[in-house]
C-alpha positions as MATLAB code, in Angstrom:
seq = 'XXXXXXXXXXXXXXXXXXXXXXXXXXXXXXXXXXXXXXXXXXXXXXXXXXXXXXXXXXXXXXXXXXXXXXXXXXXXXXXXXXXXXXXXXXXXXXXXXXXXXXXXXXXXXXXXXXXXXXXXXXXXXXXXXXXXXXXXXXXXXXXXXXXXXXXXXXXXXXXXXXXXXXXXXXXXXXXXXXXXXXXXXXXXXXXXXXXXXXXXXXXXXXXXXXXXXXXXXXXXXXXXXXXXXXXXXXXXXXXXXXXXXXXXXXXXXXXXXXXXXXXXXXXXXXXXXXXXXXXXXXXXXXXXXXXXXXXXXXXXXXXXXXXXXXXXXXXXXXXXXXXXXXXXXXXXXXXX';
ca = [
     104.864  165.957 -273.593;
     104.060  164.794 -270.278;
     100.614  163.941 -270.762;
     101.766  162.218 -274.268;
     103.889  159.716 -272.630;
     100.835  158.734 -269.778;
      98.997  158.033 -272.804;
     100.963  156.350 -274.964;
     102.251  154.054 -271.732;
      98.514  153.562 -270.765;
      97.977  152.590 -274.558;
     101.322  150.210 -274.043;
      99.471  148.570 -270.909;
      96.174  147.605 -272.513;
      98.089  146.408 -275.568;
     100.299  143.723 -273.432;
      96.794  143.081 -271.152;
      94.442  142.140 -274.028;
      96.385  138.811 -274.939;
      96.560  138.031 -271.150;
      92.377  138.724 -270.839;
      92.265  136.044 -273.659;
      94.202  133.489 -272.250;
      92.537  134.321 -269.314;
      88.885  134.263 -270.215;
      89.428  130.228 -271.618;
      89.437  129.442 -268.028;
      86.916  132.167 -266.995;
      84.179  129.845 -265.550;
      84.754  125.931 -264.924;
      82.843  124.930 -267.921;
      84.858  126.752 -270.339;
      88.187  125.539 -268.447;
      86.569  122.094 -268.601;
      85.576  122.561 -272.425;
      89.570  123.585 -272.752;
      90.415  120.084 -271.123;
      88.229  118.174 -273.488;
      89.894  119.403 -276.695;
      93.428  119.808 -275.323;
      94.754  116.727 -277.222;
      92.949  118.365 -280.315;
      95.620  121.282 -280.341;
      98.554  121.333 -277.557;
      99.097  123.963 -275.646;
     101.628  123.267 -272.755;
     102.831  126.343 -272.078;
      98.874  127.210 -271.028;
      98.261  124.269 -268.504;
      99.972  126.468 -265.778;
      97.320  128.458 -265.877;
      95.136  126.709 -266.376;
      96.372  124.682 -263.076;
      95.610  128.023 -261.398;
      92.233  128.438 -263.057;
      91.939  124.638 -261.258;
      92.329  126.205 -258.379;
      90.488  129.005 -258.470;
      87.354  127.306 -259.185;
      88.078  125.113 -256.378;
      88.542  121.698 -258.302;
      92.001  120.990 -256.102;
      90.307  121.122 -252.982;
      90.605  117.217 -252.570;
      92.912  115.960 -254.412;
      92.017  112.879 -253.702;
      88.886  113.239 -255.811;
      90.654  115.102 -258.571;
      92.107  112.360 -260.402;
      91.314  113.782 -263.921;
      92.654  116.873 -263.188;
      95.697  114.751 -261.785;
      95.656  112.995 -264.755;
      95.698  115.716 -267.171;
      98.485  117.113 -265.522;
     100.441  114.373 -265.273;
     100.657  113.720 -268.868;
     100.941  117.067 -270.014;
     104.042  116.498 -268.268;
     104.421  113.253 -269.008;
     104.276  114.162 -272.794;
     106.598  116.973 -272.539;
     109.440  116.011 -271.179;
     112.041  119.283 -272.011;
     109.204  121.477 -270.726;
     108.300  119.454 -267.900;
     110.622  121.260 -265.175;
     109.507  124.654 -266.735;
     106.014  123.751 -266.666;
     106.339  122.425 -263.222;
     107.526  125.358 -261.622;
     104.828  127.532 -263.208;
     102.263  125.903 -261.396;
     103.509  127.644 -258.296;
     102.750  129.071 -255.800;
      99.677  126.842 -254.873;
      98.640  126.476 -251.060;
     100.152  123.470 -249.733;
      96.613  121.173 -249.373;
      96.231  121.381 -253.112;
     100.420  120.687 -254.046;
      99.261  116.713 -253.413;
      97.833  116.982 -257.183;
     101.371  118.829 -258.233;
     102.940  116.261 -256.335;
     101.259  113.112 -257.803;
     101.130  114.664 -261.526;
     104.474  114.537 -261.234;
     105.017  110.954 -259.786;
     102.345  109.701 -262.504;
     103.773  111.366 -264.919;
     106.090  108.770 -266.374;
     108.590  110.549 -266.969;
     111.927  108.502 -265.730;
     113.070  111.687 -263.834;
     110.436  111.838 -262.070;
     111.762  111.180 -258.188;
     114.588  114.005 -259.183;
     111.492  116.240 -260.134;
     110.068  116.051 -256.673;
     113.009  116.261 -254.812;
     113.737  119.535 -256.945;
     110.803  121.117 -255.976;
     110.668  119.498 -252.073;
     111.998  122.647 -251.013;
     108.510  124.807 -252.498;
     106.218  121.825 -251.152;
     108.085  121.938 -247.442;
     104.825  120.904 -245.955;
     104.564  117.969 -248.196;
     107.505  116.301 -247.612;
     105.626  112.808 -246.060;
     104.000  112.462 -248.820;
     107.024  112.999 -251.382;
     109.379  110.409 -249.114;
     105.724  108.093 -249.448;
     106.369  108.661 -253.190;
     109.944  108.541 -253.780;
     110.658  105.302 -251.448;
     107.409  103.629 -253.324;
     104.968  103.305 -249.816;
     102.772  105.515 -252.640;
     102.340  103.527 -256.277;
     102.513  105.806 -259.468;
     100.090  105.151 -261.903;
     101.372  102.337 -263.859;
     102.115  100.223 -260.658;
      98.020  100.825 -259.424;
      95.503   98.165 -260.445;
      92.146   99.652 -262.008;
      90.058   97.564 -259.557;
      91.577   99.974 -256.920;
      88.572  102.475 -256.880;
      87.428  105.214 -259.338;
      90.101  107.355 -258.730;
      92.365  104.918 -260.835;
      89.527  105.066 -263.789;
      89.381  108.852 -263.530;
      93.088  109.480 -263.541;
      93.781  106.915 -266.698;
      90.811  109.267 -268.335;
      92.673  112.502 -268.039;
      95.988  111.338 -268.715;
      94.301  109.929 -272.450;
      92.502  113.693 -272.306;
      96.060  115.197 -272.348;
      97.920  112.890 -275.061;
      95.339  111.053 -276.690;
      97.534  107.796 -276.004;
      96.344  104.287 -276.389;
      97.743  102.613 -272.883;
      95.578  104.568 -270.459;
      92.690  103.787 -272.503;
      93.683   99.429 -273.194;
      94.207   99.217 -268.766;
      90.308  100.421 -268.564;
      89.744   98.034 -271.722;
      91.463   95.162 -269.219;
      88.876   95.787 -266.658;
      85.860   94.524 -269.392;
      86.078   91.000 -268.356;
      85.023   92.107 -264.304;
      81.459   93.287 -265.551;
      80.799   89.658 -266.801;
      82.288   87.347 -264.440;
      83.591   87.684 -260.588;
      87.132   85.864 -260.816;
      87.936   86.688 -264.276;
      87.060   83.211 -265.422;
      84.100   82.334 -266.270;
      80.420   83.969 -266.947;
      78.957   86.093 -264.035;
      76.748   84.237 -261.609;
      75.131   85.616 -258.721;
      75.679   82.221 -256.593;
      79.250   82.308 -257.739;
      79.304   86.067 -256.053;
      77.662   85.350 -253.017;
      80.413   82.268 -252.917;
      82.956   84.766 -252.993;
      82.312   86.433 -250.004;
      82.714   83.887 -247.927;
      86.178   83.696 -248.341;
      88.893   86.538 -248.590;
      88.557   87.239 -252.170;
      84.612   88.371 -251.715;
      85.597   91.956 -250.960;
      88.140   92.083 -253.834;
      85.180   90.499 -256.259;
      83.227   93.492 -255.634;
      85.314   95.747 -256.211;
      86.742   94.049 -259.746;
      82.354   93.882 -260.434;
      82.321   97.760 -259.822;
      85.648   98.794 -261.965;
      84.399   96.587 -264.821;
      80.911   98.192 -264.835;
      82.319  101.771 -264.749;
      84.543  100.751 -267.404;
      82.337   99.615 -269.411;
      80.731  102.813 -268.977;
      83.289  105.054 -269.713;
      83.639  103.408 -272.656;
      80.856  103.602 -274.416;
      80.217  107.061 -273.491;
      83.673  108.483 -274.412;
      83.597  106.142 -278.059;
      80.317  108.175 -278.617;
      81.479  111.553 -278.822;
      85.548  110.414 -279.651;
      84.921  108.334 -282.320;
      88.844  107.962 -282.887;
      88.588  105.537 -279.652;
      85.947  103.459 -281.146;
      88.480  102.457 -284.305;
      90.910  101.802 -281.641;
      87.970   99.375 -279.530;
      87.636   97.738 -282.988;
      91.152   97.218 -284.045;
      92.250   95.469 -280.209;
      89.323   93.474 -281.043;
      91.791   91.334 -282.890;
      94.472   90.936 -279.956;
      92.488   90.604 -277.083;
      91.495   87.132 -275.365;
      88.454   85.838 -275.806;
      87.257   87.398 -271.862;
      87.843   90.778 -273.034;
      86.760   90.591 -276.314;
      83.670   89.742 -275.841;
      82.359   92.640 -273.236;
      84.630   94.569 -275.767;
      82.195   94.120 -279.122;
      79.450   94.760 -276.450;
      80.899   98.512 -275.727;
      81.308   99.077 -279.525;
      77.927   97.798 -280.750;
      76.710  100.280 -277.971;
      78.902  103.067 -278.785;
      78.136  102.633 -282.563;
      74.156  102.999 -281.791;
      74.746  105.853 -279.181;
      73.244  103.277 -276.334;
      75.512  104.736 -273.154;
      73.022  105.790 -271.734;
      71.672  101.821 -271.571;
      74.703  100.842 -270.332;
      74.806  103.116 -267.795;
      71.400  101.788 -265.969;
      72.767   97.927 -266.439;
      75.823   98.896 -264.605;
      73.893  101.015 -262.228;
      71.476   98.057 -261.344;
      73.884   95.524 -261.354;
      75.921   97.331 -258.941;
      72.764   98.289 -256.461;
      72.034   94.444 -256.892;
      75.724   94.040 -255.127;
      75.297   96.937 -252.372;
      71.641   95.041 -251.305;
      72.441   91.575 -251.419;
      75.531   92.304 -249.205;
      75.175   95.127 -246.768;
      77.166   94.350 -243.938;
      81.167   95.579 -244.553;
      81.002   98.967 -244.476;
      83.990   99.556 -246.416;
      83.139   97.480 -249.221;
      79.699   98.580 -249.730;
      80.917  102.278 -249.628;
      82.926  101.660 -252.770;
      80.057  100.304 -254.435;
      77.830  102.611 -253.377;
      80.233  105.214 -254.871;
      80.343  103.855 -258.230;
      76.564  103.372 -258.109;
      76.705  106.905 -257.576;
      78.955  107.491 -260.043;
      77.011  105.966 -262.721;
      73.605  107.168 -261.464;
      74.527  111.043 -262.439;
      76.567  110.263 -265.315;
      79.741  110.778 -263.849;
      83.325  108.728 -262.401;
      82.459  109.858 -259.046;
      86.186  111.322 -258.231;
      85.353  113.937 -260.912;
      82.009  115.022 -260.109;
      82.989  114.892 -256.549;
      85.421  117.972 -256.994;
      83.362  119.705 -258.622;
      81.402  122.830 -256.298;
      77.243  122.744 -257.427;
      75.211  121.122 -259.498;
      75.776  123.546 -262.698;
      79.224  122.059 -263.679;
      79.540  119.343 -265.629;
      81.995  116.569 -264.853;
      84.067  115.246 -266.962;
      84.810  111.823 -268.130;
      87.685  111.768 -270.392;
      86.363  113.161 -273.830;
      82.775  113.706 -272.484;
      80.993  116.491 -270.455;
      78.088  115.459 -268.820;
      75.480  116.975 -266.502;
      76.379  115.206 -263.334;
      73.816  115.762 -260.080;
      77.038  116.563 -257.651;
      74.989  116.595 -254.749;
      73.818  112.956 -254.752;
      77.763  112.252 -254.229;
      77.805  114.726 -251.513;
      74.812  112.932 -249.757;
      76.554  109.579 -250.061;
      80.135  110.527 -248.762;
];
């Protein structure tokens, strides 16, 4: 009787652990938990981004979260999309070691959700080590998502990606559309000139133009290359072609007659070239050209740099938005 009731508890035990292995083995390596990413908004699962969060961390993705923004992103609007399971969610997530609770931390603030400064104070007392940057948050010295301009680096780019990747929402996607005008033109109002570029820097707008020319080249990008493969966002490109002014409009019907030919790949080396045209005409601020440099990077190995950036060797793909790409980490690594 004994030896009856080992077995059938031993038989009890694999039953419950098969499930878990399954749910387990979709975040086995980080392509497959990046493969999970890219068709979450395909079929929901929230209850499953908690571990996947630890998967995330795991893998080492959450190392800097400061270069994780479309893991941040697709956190935050799991959450943000979820709002009775948000808490729950939330406090599944935990424990995580207190470096990698800034991408908990600004998930949460970009989250949306209107409870959102009650959120982190709830869960202050598990992130004790992170209270600066929780006050930063909650008394606004930190922006959430909706307050940060896209021209702000490609962090911003990154993070609007995953947060679409999650929900499949329109507004992440139309604020990269409202960068389309900076790949054309410096101040937003009139056609690109180099003369009117180098004018710029003489004054304090110059380092501000370059950074507008570098967000409006990756968004172009990003694009074109997500339209390809999510075909759903190229009906949407098409349909704001009706409401948008005549600045956006027109690099606008340039990303969908690219995206409609499968010509990302074109785009890519334009934005690349025009951007390495920027970092050697102008070499001297070291901060500026730094950024540019990064999203020359970026482009150059198929990747928004704050994704391929967290990602450990040069097998994993990065991820931008909808798309998996092949990204060459390590010329990132050499340009930090």
């Amino acid at each position: 009787m004994r030896s009856l009731a080992t077995a059938v508890f031993v038989l009890l035990i694999l039953a419950f652990s098969v499930p878990a292995q399954a749910l387990d083995a979709r975040f086995s390596t980080p392509d497959r938990l990046m493969n999970w990413i890219t068709e979450y908004r395909t079929k929901p699962q929230p209850m499953s981004v908690p571990k996947a969060v630890h998967a995330m961390h795991h893998h080492g993705l959450l190392k800097n979260p400061d270069k994780a923004g479309l893991l941040v992103g697709f956190i935050a609007g799991v959450l943000g999309s979820n709002q009775p399971k948000a808490e729950k969610l939330i406090k599944r997530m935990f424990p995580m070691p207190a470096k990698e609770q800034g991408v908990i931390i600004r998930a949460i603030a970009y989250s949306g959700l209107p409870e959102w400064p009650m959120l982190l104070t709830k869960f202050e007392k598990r992130m004790p080590l992170r209270k600066p940057l929780i006050n930063d948050f909650i008394t606004g010295k930190e922006k959430t998502l909706d307050e940060k301009s896209v021209d702000q680096g490609p962090y911003v780019l990154d993070t609007l990606w995953g947060y679409y990747a999650a929900t499949g929402y329109h507004a992440p996607v139309l604020r990269i559309i409202s960068a389309l005008p900076w790949s054309n033109d410096v101040r937003g109002t009139s056609r690109f000139s180099w003369s009117k570029l180098r004018a710029a820097f003489n004054d304090e707008e110059g380092r501000d133009a370059v950074n507008k020319i570098t967000a409006g080249y990756m968004a172009k990008w990003t694009l074109t290359a997500n339209a390809e493969r999510d075909r759903s966002l190229l009906a949407l490109y098409k349909m704001e072609l009706k409401y948008q002014p005549p600045e956006v409009a027109e690099p606008l019907k340039e990303v969908i007659e690219a995206a409609e030919t499968f010509q990302a790949d074109r785009v890519r080396k334009h934005a690349r070239a025009a951007i390495e045209k920027v970092k050697a005409k102008h070499p001297g601020d070291a901060e500026w050209t730094r950024n540019t440099y990064a999203g020359s990077i970026a482009i150059a190995t198929g990747c928004v740099v704050a994704s391929a950036s967290g990602f450990p060797g040069l097998a994993v793909p990065c991820v931008v938005g909808g798309a998996l790409y092949s990204g060459a980490v390590k010329l990132w690594n050499t340009a930090r």
